[in-house]
N, CA, C and O atoms as CSV, one atom per row, in Angstrom:
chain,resi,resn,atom,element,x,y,z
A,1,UNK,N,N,120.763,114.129,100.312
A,1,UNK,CA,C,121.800,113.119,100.353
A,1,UNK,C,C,122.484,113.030,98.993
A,1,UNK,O,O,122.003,113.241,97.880
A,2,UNK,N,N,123.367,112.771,99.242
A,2,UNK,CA,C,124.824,113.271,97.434
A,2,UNK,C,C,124.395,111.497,96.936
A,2,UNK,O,O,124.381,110.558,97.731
A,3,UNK,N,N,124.148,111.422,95.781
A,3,UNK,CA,C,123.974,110.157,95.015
A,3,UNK,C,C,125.109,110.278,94.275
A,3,UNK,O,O,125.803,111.274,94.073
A,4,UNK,N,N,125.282,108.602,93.700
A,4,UNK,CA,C,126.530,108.316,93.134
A,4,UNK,C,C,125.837,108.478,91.603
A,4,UNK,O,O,124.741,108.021,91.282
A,5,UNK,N,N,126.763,109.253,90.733
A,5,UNK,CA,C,126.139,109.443,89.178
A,5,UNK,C,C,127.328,108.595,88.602
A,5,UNK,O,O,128.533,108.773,88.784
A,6,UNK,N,N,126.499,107.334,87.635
A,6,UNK,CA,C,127.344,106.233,86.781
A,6,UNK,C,C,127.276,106.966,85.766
A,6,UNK,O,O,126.260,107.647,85.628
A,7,UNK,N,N,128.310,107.032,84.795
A,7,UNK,CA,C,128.328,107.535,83.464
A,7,UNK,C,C,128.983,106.655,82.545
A,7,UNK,O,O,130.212,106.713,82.530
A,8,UNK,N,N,128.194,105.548,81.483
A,8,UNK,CA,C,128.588,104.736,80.774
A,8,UNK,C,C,128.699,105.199,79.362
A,8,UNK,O,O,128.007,106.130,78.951
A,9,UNK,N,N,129.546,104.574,78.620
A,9,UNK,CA,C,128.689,104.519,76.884
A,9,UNK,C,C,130.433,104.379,76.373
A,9,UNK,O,O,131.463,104.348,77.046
A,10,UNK,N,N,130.217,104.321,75.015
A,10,UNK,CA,C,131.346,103.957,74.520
A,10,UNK,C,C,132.075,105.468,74.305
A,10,UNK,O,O,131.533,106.544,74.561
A,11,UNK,N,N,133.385,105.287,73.791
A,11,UNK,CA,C,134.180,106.587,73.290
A,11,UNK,C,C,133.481,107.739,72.624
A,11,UNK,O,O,133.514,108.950,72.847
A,12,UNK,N,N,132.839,107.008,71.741
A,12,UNK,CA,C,132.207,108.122,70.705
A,12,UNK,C,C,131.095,108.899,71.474
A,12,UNK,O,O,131.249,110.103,71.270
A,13,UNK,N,N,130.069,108.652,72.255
A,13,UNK,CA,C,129.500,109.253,73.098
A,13,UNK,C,C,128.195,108.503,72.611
A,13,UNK,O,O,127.170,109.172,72.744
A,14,UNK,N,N,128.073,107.514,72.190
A,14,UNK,CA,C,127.015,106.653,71.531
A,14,UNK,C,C,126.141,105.477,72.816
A,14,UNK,O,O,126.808,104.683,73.478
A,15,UNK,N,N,125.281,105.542,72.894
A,15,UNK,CA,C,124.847,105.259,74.017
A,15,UNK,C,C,125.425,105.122,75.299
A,15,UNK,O,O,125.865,104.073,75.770
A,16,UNK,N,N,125.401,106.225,75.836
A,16,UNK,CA,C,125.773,107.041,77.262
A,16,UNK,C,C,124.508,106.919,77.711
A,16,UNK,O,O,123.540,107.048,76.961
A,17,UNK,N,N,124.415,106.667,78.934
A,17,UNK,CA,C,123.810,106.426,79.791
A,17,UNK,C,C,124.363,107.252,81.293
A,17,UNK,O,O,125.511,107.135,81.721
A,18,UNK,N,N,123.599,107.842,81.760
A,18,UNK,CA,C,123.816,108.266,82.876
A,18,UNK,C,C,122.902,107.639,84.074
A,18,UNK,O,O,121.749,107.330,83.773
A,19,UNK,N,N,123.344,107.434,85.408
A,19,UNK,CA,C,122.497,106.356,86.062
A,19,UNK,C,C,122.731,106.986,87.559
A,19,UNK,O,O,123.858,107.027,88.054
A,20,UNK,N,N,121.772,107.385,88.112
A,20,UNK,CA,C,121.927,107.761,89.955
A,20,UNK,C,C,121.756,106.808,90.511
A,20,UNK,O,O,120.747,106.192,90.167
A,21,UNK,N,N,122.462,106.303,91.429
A,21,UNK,CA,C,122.589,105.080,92.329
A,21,UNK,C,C,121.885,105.732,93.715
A,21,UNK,O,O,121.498,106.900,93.676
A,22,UNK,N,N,121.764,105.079,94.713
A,22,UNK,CA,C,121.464,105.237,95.831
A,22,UNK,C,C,122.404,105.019,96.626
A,22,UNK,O,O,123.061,103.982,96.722
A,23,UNK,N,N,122.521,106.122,97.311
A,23,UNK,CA,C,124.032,106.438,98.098
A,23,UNK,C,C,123.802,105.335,99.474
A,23,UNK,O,O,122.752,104.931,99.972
A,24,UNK,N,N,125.038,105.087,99.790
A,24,UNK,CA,C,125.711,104.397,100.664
A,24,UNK,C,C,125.061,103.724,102.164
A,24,UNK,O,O,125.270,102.582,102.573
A,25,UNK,N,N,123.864,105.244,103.117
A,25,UNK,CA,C,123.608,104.889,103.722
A,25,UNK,C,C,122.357,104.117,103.893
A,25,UNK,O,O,121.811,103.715,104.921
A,26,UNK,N,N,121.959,103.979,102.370
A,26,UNK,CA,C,120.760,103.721,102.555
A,26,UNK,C,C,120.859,102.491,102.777
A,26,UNK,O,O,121.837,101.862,102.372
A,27,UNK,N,N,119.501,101.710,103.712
A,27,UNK,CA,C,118.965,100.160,103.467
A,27,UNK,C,C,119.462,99.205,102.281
A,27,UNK,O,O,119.799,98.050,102.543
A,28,UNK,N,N,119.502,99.695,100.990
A,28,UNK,CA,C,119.288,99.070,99.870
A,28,UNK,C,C,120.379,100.080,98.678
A,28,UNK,O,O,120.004,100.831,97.777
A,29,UNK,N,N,121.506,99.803,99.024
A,29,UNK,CA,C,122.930,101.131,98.581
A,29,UNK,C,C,123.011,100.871,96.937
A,29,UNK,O,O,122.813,99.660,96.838
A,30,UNK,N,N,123.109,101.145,96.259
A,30,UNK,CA,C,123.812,101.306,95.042
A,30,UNK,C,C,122.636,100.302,93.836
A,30,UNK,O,O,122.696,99.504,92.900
A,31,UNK,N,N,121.888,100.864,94.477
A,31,UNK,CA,C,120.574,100.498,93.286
A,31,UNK,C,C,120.400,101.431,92.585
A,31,UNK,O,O,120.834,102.470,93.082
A,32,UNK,N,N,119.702,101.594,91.101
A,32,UNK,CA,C,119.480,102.616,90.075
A,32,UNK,C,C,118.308,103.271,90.890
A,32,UNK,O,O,117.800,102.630,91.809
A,33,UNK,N,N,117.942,104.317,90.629
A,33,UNK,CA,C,116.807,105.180,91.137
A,33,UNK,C,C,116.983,106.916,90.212
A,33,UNK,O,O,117.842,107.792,90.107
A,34,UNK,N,N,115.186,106.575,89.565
A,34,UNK,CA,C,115.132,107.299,88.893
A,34,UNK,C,C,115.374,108.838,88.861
A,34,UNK,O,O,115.516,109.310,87.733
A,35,UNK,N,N,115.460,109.903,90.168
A,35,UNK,CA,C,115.902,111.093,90.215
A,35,UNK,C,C,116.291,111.499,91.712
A,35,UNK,O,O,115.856,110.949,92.724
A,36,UNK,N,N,117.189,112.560,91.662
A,36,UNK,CA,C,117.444,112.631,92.956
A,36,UNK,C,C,116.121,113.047,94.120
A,36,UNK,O,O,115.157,113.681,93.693
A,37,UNK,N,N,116.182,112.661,95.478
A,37,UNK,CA,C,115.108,112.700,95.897
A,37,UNK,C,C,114.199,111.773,96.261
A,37,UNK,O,O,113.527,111.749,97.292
A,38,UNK,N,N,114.221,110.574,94.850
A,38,UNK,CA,C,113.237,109.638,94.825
A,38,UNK,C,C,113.969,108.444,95.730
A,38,UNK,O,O,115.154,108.180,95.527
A,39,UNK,N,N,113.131,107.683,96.821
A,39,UNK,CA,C,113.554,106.753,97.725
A,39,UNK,C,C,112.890,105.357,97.285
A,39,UNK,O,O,113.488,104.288,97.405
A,40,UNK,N,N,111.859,105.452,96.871
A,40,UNK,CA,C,111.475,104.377,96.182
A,40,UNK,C,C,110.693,103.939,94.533
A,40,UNK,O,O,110.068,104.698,93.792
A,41,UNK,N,N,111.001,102.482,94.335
A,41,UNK,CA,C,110.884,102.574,92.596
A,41,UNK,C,C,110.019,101.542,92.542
A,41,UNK,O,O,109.710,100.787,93.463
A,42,UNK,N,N,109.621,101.540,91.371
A,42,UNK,CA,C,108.786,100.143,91.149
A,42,UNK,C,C,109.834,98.928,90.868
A,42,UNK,O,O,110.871,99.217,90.271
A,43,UNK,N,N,109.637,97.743,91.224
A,43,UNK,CA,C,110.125,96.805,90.827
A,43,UNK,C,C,110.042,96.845,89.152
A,43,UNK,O,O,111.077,97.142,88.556
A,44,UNK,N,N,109.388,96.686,88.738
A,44,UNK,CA,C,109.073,97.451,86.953
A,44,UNK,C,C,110.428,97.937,86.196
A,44,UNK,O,O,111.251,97.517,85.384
A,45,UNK,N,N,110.138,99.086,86.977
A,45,UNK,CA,C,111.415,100.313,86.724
A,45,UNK,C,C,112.565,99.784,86.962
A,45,UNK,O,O,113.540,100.046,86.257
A,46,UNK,N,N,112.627,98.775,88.225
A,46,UNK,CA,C,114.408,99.025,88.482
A,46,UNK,C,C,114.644,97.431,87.722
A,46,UNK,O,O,115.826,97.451,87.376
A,47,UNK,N,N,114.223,96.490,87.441
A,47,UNK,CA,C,114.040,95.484,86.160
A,47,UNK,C,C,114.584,95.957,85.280
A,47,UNK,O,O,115.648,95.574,84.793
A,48,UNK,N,N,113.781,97.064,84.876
A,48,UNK,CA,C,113.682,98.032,83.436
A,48,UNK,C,C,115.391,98.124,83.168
A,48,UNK,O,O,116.164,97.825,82.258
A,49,UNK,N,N,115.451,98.543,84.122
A,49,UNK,CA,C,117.058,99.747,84.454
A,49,UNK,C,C,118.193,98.777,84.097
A,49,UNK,O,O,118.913,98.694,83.102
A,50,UNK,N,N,118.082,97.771,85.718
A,50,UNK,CA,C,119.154,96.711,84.959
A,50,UNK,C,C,119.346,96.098,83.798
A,50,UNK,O,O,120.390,95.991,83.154
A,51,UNK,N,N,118.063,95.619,83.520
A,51,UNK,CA,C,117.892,94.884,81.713
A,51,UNK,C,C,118.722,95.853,80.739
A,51,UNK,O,O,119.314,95.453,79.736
A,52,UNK,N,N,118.679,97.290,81.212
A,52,UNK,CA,C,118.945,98.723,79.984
A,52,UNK,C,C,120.815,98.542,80.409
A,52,UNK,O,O,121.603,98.759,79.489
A,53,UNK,N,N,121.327,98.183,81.682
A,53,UNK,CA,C,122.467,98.097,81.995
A,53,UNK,C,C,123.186,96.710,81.492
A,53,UNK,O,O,124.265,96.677,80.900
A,54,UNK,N,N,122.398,95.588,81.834
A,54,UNK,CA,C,123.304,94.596,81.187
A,54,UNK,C,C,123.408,94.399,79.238
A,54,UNK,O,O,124.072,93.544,78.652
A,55,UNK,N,N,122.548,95.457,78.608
A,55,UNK,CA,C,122.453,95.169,77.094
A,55,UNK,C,C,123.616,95.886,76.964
A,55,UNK,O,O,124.186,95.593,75.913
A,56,UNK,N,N,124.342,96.926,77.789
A,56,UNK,CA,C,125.751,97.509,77.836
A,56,UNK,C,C,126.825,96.906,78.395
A,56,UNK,O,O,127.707,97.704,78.711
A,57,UNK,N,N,127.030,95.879,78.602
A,57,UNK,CA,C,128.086,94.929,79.342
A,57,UNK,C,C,128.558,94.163,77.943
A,57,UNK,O,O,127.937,93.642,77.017
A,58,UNK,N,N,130.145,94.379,78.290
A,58,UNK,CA,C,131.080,93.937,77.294
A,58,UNK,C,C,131.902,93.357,77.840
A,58,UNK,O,O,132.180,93.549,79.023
A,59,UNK,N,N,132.587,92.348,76.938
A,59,UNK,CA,C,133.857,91.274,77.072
A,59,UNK,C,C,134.548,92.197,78.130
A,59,UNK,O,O,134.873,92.225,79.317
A,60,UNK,N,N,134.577,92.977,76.912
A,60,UNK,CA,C,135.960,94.244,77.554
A,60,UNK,C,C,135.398,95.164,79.313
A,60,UNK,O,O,136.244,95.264,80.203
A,61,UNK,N,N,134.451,95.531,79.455
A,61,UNK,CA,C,133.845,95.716,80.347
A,61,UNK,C,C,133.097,95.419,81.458
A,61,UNK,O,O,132.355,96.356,81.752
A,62,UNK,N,N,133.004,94.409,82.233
A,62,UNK,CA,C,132.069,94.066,82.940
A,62,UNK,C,C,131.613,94.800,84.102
A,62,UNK,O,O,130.932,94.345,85.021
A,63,UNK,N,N,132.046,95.960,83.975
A,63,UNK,CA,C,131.704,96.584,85.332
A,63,UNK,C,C,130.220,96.777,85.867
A,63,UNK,O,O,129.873,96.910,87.041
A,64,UNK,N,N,129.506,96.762,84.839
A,64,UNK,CA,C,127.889,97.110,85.078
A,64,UNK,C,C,127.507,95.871,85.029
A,64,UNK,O,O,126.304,95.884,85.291
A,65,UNK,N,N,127.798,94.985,84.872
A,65,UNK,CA,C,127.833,93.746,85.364
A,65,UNK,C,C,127.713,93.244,86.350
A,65,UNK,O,O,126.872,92.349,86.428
A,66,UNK,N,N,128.328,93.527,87.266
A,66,UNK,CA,C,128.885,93.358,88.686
A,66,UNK,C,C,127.409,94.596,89.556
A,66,UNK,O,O,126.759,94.520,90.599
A,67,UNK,N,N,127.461,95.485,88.533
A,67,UNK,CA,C,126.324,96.258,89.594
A,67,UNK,C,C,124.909,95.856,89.361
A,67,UNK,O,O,124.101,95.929,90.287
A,68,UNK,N,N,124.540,95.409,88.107
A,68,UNK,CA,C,123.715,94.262,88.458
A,68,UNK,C,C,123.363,93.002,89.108
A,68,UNK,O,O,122.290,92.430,89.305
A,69,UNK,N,N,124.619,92.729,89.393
A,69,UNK,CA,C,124.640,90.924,90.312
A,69,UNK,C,C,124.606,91.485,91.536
A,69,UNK,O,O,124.081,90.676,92.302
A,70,UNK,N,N,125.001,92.773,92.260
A,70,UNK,CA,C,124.626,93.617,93.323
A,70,UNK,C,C,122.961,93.248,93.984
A,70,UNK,O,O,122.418,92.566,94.853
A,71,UNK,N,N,122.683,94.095,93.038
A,71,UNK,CA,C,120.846,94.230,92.636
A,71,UNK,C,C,120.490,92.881,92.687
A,71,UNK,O,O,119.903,92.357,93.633
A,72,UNK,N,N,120.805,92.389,91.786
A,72,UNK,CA,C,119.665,90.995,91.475
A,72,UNK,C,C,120.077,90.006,92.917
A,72,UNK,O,O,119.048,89.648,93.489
A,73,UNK,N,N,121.206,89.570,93.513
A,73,UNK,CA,C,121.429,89.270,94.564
A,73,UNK,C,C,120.575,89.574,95.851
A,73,UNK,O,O,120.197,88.619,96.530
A,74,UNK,N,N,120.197,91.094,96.283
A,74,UNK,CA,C,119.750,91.477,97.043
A,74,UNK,C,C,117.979,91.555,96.472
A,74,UNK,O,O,117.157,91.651,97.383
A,75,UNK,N,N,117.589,91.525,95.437
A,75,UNK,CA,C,116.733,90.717,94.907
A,75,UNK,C,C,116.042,89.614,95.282
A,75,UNK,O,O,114.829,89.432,95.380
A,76,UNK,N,N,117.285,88.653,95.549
A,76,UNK,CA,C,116.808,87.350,95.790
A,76,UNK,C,C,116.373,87.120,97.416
A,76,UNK,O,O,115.863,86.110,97.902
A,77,UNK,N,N,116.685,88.193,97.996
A,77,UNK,CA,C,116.441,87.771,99.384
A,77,UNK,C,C,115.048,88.759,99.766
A,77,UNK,O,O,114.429,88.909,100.819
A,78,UNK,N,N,114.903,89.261,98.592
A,78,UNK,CA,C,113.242,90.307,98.653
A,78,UNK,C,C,112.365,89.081,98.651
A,78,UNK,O,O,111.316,89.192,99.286
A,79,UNK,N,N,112.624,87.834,97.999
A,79,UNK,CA,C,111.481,87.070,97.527
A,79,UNK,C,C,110.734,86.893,98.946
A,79,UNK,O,O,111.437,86.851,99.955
A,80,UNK,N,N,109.093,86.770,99.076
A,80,UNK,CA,C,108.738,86.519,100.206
A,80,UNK,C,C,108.013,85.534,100.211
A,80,UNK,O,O,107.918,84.925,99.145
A,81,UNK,N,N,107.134,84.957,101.588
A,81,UNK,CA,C,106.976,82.954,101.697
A,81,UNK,C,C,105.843,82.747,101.221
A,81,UNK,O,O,105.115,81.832,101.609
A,82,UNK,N,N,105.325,84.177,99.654
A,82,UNK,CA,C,104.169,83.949,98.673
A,82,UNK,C,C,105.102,83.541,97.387
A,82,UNK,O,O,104.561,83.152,96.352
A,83,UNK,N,N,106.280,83.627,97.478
A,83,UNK,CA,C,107.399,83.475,96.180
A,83,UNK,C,C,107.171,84.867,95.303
A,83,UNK,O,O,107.789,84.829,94.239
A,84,UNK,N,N,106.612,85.770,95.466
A,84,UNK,CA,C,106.712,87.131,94.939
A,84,UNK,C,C,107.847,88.154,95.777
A,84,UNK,O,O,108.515,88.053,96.807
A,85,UNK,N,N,107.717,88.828,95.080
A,85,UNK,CA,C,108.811,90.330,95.161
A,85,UNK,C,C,107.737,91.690,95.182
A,85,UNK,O,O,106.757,91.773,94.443
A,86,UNK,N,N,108.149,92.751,96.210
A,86,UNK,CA,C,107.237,93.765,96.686
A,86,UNK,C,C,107.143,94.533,95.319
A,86,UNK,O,O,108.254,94.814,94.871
A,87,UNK,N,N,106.170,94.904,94.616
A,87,UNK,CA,C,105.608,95.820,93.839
A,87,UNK,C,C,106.247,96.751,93.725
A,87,UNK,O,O,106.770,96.968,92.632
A,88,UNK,N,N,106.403,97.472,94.602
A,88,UNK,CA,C,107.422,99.048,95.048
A,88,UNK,C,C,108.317,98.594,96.303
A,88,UNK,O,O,108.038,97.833,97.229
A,89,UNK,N,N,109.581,99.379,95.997
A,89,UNK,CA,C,110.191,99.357,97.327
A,89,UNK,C,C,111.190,100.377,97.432
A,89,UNK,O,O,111.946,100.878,96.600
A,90,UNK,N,N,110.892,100.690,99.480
A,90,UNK,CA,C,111.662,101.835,99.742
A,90,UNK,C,C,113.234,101.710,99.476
A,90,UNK,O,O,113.678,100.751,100.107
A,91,UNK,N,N,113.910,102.171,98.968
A,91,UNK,CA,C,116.001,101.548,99.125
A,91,UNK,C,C,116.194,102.203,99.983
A,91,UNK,O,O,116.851,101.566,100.806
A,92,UNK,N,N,115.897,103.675,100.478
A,92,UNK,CA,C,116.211,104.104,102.179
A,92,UNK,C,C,115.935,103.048,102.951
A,92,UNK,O,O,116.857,102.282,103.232
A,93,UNK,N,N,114.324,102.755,103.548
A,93,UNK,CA,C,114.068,101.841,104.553
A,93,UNK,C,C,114.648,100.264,104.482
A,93,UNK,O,O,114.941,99.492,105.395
A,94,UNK,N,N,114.697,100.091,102.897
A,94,UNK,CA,C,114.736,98.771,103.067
A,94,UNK,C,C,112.898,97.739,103.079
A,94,UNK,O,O,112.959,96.547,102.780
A,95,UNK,N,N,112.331,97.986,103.220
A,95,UNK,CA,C,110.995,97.495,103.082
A,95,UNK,C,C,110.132,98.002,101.782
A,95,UNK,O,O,110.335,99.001,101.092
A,96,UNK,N,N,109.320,97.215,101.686
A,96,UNK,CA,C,107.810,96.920,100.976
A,96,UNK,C,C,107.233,98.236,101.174
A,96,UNK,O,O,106.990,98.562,102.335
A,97,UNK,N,N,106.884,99.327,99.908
A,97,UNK,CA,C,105.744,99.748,100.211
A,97,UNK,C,C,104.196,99.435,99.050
A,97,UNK,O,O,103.954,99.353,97.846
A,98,UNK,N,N,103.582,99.362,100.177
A,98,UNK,CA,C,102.108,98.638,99.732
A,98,UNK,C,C,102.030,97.253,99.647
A,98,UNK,O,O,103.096,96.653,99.512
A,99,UNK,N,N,100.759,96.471,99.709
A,99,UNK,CA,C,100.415,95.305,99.676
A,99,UNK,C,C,101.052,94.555,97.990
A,99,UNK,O,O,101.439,93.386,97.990
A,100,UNK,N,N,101.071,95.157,97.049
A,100,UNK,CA,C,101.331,94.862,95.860
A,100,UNK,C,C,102.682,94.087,95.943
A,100,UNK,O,O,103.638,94.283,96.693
A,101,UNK,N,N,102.454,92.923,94.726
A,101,UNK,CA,C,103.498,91.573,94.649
A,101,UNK,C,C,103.752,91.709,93.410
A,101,UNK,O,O,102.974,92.322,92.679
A,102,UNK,N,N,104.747,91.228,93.016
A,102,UNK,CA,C,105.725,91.310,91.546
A,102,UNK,C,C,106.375,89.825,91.307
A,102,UNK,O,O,107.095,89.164,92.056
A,103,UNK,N,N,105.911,89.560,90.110
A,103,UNK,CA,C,107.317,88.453,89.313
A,103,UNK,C,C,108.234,89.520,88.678
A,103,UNK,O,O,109.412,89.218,88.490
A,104,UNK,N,N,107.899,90.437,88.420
A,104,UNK,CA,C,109.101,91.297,87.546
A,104,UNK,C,C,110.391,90.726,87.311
A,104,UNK,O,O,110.958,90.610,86.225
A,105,UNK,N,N,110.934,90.261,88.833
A,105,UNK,CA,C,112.435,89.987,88.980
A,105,UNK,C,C,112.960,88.478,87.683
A,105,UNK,O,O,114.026,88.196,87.134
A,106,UNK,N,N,112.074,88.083,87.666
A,106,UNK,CA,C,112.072,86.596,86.667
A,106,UNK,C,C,112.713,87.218,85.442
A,106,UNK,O,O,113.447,86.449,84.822
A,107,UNK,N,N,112.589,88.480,84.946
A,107,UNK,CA,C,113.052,88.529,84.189
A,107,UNK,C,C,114.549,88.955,83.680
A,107,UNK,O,O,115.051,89.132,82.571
A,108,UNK,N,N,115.005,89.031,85.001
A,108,UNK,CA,C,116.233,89.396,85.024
A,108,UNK,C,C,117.083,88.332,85.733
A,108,UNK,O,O,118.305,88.191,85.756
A,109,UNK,N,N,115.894,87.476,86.422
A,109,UNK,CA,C,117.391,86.080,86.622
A,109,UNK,C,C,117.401,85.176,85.597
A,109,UNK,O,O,118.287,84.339,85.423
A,110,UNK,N,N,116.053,85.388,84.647
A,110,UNK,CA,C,116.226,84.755,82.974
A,110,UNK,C,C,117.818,84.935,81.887
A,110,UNK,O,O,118.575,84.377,81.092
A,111,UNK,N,N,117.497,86.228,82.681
A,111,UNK,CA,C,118.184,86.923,81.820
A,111,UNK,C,C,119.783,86.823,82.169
A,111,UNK,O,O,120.578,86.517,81.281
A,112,UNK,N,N,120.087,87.016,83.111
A,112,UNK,CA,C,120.945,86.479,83.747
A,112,UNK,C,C,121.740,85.180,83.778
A,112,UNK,O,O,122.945,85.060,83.556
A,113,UNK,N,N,120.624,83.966,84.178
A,113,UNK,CA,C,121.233,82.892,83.513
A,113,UNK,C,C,121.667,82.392,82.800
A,113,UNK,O,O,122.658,81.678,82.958
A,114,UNK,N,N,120.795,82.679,81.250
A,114,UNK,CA,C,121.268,82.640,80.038
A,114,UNK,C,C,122.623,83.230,79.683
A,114,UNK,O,O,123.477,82.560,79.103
A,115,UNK,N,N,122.800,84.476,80.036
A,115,UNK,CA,C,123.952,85.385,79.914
A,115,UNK,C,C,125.278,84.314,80.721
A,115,UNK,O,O,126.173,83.768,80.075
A,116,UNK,N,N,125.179,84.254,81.598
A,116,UNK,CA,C,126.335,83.449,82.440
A,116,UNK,C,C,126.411,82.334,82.818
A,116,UNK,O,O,127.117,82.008,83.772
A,117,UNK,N,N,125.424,81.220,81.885
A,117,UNK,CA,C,124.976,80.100,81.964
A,117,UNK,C,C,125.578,79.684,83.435
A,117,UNK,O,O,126.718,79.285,83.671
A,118,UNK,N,N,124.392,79.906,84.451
A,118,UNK,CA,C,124.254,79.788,86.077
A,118,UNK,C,C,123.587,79.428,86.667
A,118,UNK,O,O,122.570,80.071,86.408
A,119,UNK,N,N,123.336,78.617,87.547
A,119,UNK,CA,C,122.411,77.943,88.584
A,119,UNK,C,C,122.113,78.936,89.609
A,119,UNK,O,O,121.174,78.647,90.352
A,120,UNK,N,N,122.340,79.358,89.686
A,120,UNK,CA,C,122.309,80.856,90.770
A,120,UNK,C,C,121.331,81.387,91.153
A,120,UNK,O,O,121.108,81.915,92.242
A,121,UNK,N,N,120.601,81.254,90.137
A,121,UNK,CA,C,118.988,82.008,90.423
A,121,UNK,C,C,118.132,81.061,90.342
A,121,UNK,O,O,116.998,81.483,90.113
A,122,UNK,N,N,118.227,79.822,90.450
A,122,UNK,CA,C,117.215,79.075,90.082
A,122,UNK,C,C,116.365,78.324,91.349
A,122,UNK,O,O,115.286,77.750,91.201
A,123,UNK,N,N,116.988,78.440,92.426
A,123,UNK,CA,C,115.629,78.604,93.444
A,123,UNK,C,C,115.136,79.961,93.280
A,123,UNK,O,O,114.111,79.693,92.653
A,124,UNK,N,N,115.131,81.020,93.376
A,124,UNK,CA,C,114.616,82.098,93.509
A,124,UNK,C,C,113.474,81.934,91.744
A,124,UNK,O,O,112.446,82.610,91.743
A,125,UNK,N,N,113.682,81.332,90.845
A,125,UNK,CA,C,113.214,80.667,89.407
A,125,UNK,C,C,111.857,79.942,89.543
A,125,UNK,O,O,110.720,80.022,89.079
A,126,UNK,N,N,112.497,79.265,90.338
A,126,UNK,CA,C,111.510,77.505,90.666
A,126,UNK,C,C,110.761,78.102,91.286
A,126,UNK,O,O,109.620,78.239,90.846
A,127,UNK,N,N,111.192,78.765,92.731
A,127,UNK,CA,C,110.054,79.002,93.473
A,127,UNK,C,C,108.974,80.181,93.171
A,127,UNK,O,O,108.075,80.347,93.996
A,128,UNK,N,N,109.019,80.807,92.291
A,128,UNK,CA,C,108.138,81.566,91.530
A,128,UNK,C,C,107.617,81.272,90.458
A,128,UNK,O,O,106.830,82.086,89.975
A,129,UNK,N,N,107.875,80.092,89.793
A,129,UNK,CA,C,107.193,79.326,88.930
A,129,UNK,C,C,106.356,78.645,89.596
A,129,UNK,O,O,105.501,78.088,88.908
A,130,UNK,N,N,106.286,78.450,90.997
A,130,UNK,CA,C,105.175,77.397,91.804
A,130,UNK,C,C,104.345,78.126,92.043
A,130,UNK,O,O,103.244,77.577,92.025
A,131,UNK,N,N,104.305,80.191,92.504
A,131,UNK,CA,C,103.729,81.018,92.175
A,131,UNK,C,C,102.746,80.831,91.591
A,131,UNK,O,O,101.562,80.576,91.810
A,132,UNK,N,N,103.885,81.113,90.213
A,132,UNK,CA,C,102.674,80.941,88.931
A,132,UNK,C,C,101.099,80.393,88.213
A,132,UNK,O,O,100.094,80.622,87.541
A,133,UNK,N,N,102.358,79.012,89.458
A,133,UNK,CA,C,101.011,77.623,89.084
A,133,UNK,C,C,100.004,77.705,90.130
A,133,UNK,O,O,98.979,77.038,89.994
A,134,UNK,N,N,100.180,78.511,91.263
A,134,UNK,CA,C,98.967,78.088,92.684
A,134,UNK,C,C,97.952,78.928,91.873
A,134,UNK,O,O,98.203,79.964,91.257
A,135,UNK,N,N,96.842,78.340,91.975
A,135,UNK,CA,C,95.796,79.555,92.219
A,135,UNK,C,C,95.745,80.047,93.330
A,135,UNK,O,O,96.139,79.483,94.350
A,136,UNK,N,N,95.143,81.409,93.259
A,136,UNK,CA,C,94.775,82.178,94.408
A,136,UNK,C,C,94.535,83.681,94.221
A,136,UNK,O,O,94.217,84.380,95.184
């Protein structure tokens, strides 16, 4: 399947970044994913990715911007009725693979908020801070 290749960085060729998205038909379209081939990532990794994409977002630029609020959006509807996010997940299928649960995402609607001072993420916030606090 043909992936979409992002190619960022400034004029000079000073942090360029090159980025494979996940093509169109998949479940879960235009997420970062680490090589062609690969269908699913760790929550970890694709955290990782966006965090590495929004430290490149400028006044002048917001385009990687926008492909993060993509992500983190469709993010928010991963959360499940433990207030975690799947460990790994397929972007073909669209589902969870393995039993494994993640806060990972916290750190990118932190991050997020701050950046665009926003209410936006803050059920998806709260309710993983109650997470935090259950034992179990």
């Amino acid at each position: 399947m043909p992936r979409t290749i992002l190619r960022t960085g400034d004029p000079s060729g000073i942090n360029v970044m090159s980025l494979l998205l996940s093509p169109v038909e998949w479940a879960y379209f235009a997420f970062p994913i680490p090589d062609n081939g690969v269908s699913s990532v760790s929550t970890e990794w694709l955290v990782s990715s966006l965090l590495e994409l929004l430290d490149m977002v400028t006044d002048a630029d917001t385009s990687l911007l926008q492909r993060v609020l993509h992500v983190a959006h469709m993010l928010v509807t991963m959360q499940g009725t433990d207030r975690l996010w799947p460990d790994e997940i397929d972007l073909l299928n669209g589902c969870s693979v393995g039993a494994g649960r993640s806060l990972e995402p916290l750190k990118l609607f932190v991050r997020l908020k701050e950046m665009l001072d926003t209410t936006e993420f803050d059920l998806a916030l709260n309710s993983a801070q109650i997470a935090m606090n259950t034992p179990g």
